[in-house]
N, C-alpha and C positions, 0 to 999 in steps of 0.2 A: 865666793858667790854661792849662794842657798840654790838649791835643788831647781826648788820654782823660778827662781829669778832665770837660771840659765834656762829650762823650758819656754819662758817666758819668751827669752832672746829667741828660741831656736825656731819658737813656732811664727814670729815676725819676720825670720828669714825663710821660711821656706815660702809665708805668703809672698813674700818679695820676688824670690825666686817663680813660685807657677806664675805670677802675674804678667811673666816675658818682658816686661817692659822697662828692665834692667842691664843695661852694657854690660859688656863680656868680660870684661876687666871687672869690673866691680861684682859681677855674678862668681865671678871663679873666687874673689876675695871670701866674699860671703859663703859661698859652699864651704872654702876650708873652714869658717869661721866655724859654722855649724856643723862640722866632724869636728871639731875642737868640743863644742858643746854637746854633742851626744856623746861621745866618750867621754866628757866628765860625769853625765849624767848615768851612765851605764855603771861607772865604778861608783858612784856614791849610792847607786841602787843594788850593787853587789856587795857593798859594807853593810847595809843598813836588812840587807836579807841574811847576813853573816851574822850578824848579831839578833836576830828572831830567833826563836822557840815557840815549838807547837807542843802543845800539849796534848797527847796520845792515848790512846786506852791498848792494856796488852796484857792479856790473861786475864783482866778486870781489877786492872793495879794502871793507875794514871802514871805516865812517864813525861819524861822531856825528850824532843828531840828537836837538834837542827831543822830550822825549815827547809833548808839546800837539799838534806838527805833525803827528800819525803816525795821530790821531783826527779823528773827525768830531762833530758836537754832540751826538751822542747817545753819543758815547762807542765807537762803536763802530772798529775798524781801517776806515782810507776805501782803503787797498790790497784 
């Protein structure tokens, strides 16, 4: 399953989900479905950030770096 398709799924589950108007048995189905699908999307957005490269200036010599390295945990630039 491609990126967007499981998005795709996830964000029809949660509208299911706020809409209330889903049984409890099937709501609780659906939640786990959707921790199934964000955690695949999480690790295909953590492979696909693993393999980027940013291209940097340092001393006035263009380098490569990891884009992972360039963040901090919350995502934000740590320069």
């Amino acid at each position: 399953m491609s990126f967007e398709e499981a998005m795709t799924q996830l964000e029809a589950i949660v509208s299911q989900l706020e809409d209330g108007d889903v049984p409890l048995e099937k709501a609780i189905d659906l939640y786990q479905k959707g921790m199934r699908l964000s955690q695949m999307c999480s690790q295909k957005l953590e492979q696909v950030e693993q393999k980027i490269e940013m291209i940097v200036e340092e001393a006035g010599e263009l380098k490569r770096r990891p884009f992972g390295n360039m963040l901090d945990e919350t995502g934000e630039s740590s320069e």
